[in-house]
C-alpha positions in Angstrom: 3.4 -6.0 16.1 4.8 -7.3 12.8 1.6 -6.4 9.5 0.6 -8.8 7.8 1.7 -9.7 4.4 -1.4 -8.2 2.6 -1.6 -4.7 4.9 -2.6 -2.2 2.6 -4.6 -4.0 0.8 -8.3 -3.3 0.6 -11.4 -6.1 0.1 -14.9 -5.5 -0.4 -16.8 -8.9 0.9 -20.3 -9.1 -1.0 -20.7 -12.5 -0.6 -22.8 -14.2 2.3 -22.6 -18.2 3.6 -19.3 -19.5 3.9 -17.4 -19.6 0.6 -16.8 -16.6 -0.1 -17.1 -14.7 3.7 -14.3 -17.5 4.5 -12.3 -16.8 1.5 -12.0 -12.8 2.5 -11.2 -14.0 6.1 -7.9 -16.1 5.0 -7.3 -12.8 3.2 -8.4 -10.5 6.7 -6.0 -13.0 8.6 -3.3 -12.1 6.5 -3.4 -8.3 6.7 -6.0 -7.0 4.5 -8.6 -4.4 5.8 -11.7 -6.7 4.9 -15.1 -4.5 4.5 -18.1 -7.2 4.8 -20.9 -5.3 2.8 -24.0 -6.6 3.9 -28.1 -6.4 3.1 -30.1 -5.2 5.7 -31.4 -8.8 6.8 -27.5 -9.7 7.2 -25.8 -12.5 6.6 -27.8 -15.7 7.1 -25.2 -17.0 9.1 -25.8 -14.7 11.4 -28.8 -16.7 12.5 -27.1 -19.9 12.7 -26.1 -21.6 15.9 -26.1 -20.9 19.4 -25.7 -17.2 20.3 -25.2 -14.7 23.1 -27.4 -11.7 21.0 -29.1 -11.6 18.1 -27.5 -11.9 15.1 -24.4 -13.3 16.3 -24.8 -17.1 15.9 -21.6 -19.3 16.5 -21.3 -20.1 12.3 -20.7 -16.3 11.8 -18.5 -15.8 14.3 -16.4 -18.9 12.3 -16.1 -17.0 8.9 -16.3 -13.0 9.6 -13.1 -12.2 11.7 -10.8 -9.4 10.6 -13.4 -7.6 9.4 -15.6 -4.6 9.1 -19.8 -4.7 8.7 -21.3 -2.0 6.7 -25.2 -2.6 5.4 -25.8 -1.3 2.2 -29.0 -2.4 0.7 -28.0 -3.3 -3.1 -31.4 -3.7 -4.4 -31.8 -0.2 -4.1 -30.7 1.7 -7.5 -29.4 4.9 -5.2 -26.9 2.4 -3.5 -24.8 2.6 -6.7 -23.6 6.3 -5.7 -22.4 4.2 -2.2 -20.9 1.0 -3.8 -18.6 3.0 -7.0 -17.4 5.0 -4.0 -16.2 2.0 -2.1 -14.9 0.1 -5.5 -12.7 3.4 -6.7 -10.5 2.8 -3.4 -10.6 -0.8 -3.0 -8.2 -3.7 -4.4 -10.3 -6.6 -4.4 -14.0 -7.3 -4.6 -15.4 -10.7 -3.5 -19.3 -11.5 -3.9 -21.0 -14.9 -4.6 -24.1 -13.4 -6.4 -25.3 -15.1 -9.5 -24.6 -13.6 -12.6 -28.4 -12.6 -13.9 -29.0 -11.5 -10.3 -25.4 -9.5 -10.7 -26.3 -7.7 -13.7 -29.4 -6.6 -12.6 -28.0 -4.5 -9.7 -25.0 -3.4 -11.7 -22.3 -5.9 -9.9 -20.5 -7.4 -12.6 -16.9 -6.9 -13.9 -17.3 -4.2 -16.4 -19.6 -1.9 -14.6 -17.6 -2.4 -11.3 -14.1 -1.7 -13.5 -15.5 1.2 -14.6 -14.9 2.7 -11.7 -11.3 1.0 -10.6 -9.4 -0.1 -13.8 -7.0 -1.8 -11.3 -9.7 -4.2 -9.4 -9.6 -7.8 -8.8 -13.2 -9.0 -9.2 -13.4 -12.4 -7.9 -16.8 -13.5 -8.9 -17.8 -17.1 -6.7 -20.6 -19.2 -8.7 -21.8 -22.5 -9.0 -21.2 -23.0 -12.7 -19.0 -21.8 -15.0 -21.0 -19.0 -17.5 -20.1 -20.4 -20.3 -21.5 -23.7 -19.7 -24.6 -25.7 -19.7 -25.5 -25.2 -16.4 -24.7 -21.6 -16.1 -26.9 -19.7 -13.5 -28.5 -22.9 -11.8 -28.4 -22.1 -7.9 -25.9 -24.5 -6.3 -24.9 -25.1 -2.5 -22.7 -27.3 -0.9 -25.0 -30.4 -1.0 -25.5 -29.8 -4.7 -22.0 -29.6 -6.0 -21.0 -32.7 -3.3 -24.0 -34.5 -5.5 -22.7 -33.2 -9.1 -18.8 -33.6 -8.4 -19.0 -37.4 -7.4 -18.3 -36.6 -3.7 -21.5 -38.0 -2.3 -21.3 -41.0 -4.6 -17.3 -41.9 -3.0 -19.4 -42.5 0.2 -21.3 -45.6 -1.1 -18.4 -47.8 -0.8 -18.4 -47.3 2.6 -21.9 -46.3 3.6 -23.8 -48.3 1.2 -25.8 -45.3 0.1 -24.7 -42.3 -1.4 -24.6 -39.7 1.1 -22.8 -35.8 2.4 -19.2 -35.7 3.9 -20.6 -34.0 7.2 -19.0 -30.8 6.5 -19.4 -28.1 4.3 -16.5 -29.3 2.3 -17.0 -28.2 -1.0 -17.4 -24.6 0.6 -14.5 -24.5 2.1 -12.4 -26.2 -0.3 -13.5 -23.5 -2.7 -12.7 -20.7 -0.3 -9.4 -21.4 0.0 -9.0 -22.1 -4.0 -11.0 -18.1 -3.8 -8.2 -17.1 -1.2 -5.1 -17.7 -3.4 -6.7 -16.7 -6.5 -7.2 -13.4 -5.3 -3.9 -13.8 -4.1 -2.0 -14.7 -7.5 -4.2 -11.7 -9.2 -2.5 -9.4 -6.6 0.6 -10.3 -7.5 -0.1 -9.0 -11.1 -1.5 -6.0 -10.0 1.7 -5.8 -7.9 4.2 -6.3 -11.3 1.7 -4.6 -14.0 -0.8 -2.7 -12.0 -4.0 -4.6 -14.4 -6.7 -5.6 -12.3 -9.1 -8.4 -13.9 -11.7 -10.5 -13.7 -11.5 -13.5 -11.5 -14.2 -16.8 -11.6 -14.2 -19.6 -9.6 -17.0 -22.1 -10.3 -17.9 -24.5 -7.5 -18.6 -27.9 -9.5 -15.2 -27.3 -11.6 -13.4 -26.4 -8.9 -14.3 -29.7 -6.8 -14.8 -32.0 -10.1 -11.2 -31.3 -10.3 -10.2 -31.4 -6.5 -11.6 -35.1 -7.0 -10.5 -36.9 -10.3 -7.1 -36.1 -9.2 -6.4 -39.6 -7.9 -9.7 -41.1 -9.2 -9.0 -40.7 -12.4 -6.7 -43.9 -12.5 -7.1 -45.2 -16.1 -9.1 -42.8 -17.2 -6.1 -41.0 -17.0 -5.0 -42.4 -20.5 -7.5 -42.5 -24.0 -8.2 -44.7 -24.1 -8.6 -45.6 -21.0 -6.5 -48.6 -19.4 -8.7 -49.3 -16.2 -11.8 -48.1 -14.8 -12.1 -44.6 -12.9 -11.4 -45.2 -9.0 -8.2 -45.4 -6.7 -9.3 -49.1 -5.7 -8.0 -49.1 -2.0 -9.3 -45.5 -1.7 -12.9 -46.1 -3.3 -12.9 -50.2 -1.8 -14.4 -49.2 1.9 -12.2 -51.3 3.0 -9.6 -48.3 3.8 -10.6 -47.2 7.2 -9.9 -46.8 11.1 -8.7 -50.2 12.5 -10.8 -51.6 15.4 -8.4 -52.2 18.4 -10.0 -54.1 21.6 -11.0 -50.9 23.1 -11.6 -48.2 20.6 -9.6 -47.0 17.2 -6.6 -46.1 15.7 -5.4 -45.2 12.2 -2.8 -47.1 11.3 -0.9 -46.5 7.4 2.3 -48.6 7.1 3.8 -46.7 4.4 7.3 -48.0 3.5 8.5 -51.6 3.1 10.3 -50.7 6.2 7.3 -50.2 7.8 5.6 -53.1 6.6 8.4 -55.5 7.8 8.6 -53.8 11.5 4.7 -54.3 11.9 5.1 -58.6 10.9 8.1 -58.4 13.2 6.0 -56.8 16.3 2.9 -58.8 15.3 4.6 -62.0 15.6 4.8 -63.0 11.7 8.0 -62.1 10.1 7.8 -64.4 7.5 5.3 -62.5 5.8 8.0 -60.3 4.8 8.8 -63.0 2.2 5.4 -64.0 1.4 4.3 -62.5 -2.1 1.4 -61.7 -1.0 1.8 -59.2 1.7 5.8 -58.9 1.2 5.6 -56.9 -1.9 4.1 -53.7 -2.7 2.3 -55.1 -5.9 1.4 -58.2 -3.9 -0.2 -55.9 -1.4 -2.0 -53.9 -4.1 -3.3 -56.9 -5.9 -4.8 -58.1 -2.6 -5.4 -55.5 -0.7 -9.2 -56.9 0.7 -7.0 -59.9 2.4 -4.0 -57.2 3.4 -7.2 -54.9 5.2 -8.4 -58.4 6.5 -4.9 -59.4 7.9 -4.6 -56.1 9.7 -7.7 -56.0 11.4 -7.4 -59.5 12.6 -3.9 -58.4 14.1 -5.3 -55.2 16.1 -8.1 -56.2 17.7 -6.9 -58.4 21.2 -5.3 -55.4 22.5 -6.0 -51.1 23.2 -5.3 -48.7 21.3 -2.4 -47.1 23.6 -0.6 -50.4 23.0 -0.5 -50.3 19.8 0.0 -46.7 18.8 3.3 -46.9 21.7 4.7 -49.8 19.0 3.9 -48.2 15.8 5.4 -44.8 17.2 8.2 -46.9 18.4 9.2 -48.3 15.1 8.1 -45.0 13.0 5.0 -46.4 11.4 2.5 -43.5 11.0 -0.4 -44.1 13.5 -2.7 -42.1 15.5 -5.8 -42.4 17.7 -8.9 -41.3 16.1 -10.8 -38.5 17.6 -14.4 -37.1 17.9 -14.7 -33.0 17.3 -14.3 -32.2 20.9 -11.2 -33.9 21.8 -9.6 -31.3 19.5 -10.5 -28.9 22.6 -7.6 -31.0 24.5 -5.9 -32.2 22.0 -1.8 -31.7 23.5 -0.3 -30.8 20.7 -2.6 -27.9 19.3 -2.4 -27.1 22.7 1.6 -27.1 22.1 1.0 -25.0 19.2 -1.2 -22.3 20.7 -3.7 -23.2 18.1 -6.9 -22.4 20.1 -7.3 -18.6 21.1 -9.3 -17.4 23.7 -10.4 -13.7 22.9 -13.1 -11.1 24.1 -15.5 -9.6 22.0 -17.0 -6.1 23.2 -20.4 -7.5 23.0 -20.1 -11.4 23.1 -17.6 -11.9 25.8 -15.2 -14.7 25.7 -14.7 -16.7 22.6 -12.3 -19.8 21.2 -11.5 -19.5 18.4 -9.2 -21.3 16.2 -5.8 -19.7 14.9 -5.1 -19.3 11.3 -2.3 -22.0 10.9 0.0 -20.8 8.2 3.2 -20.4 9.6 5.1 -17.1 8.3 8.4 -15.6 9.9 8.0 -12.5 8.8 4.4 -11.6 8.4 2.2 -14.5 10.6 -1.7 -14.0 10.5 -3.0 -13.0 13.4 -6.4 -12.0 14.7 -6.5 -8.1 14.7 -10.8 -7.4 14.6 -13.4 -9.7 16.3 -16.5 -10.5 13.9 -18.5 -7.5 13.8 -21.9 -6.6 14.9 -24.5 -6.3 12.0 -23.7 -2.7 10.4 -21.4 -2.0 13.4 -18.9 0.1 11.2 -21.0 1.5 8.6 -20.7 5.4 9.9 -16.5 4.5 10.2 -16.0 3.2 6.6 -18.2 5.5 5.0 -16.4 8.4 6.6 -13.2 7.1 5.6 -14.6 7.2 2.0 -15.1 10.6 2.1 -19.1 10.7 3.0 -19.7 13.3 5.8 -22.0 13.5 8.7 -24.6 14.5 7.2 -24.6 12.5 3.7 -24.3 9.4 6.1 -27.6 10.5 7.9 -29.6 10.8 5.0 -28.4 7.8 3.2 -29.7 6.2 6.6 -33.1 8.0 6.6 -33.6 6.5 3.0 -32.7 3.1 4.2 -29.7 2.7 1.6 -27.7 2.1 4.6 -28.1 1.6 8.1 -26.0 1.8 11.4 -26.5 1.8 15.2 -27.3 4.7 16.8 -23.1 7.0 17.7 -23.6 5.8 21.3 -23.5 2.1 20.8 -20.7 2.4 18.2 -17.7 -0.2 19.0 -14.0 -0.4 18.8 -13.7 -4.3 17.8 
């Protein structure tokens, strides 16, 4: 079978959660042997969701395939011996510890580079170090609060509150994913490693000004900060008489098909909802106009005469019609695969599409220090080095006859 684009390629996962564990999955997905270094207690997400055995809760299993668990308990100063080993023959090191908390077990970028001129240190954090808020914890909730996220929500919820997803995480994982990426790529031409940073609250403080900016855009500004029909409230499913749809006439052909189907064609003239400024200028009474039109009939009505005259549409779903939804059904995007210990599992397919080197799922998420004796061998620690760094508690494995092949 065809190796992925980043084969050869070797990543140390420090981190924990889901920003950075999800980040070194993209890169696991795409070929890279992905070691998942974690403290004795595991990741937290290990403990989250419904499982079939302890420490193998159903958010884990979402953020840790293609990869390897070794335990390796940082805190303790003999680890160091362990972790330089690993860093001299790895590429790429990705951890999410704060930076006082990093320099007091030796984790940052110049003690780590010591050891590997050529490593990519990508270093996750809230806050940029060089700022005011520099070492303040921060979670998803937080930097949702901070970056204006929560605050979009008022126009439609009245109150400020979360987008019910760990958004900001996961944004910032894939932002991680390709910055490790474009670092390789230099290492690749010049063969320097470097530091990496990726601050949570920049990272989605841009992600969110990009359209609501609007006049702030220019100094001085020329309008207030907010993409009107965006941040109105008004922009959202249309009611139909039995249900939803989303509905987003795009082009003035568009708009002119959906006044011919609704019965009002002379709208298309009217300077109010003929025109694109007209529609702009008035979009609460465009929004009102719409909504009035869809709701005598069902939604399968409607969406058969949008499709019919192009006019993007679609039905709006809850989280488990994805299960049956046709066309990532059509698309294989949901993979059913066995786990030596967990038994059947669905899990969703990367979907970048690559001719030459496509992601595939090549290691089910591992068991809790499952492949510590395997790596460390591979780094040159024997037999018996391995058992004493386990009798010291500086690592820990299961006992050789529960050792598994995933």
């Amino acid at each position: 079978m065809t190796q992925g684009a980043l084969h050869g390629i070797r990543v140390l996962d420090l981190a924990s959660v889901i920003m950075g564990p999800m980040a070194a999955q993209h890169l696991g997905d795409m070929g890279a042997d992905v070691i998942k270094v974690e403290a004795p207690e595991g990741d937290v997400t290990r403990r989250l969701g419904p499982a079939r055995s302890e420490q193998m809760g159903a958010v884990f299993l979402g953020f840790n395939r293609n990869k390897r668990s070794i335990v390796l308990d940082l805190k303790q100063p003999s680890a160091q011996e362990v972790l330089h080993r690993l860093i001299a023959q790895s590429d790429v090191v990705i951890h999410s510890i704060r930076s006082r908390a990093a320099r007091r077990i030796g984790l940052t970028y110049e003690a780590l580079s010591a050891h590997n001129p050529g490593l990519i240190y990508c270093h996750l954090k809230g806050f940029s170090d060089k700022g005011l808020y520099a070492g303040q914890p921060a979670f998803d909730d937080i930097i949702q609060a901070l970056s204006g996220l929560a605050m979009l929500q008022t126009s439609v919820t009245g109150e400020p509150r979360y987008v019910p997803s760990s958004v900001a995480d996961k944004i910032c994982a894939v932002h991680a994913a390709y910055a490790v990426s474009i670092a390789l790529i230099h290492k690749l031409r010049t063969g320097e490693g470097q530091e990496v940073s990726l601050p949570m609250f920049e990272t989605m403080a841009a992600f969110n000004v990009a359209e609501h900016q609007w006049g702030h855009a220019f100094e001085p500004p020329l309008a207030a900060m907010g993409y009107p029909t965006v941040r109105s409230g008004a922009r959202r499913p249309v009611p139909t008489s039995d249900g939803y749809i989303s509905f987003l006439p795009y082009s003035e052909e568009n708009w002119h098909n959906f006044f011919r189907f609704i019965g009002k064609p002379h709208l298309i003239d009217d300077p109010v909802f003929g025109t694109p400024t007209g529609r702009a200028e008035n979009w609460q009474q465009v929004y009102e106009m719409v909504n009035n039109a869809f709701r005598d009939r069902p939604s399968a009505e409607w969406l058969a005469l949008c499709r019919e005259n192009d006019i993007p549409c679609s039905v709006v779903q809850d989280m488990e019609a994805l299960d049956a939804d046709p066309h990532l059904q059509s698309v294989d995007f949901w993979q059913t695969v066995t786990h030596p210990t967990e038994g059947l599992l669905r899990m969703p397919s990367n979907p970048l599409a690559f001719a030459q080197t496509p992601p595939r799922i090549r290691r089910m998420p591992p068991r809790l220090g499952q492949h510590t004796r395997e790596v460390l061998r591979e780094f040159s620690f024997d037999d018996e080095a391995i058992n004493a760094l386990i009798r010291q508690k500086i690592v820990a494995a299961p006992p050789e006859t529960q050792r598994l092949t995933a």
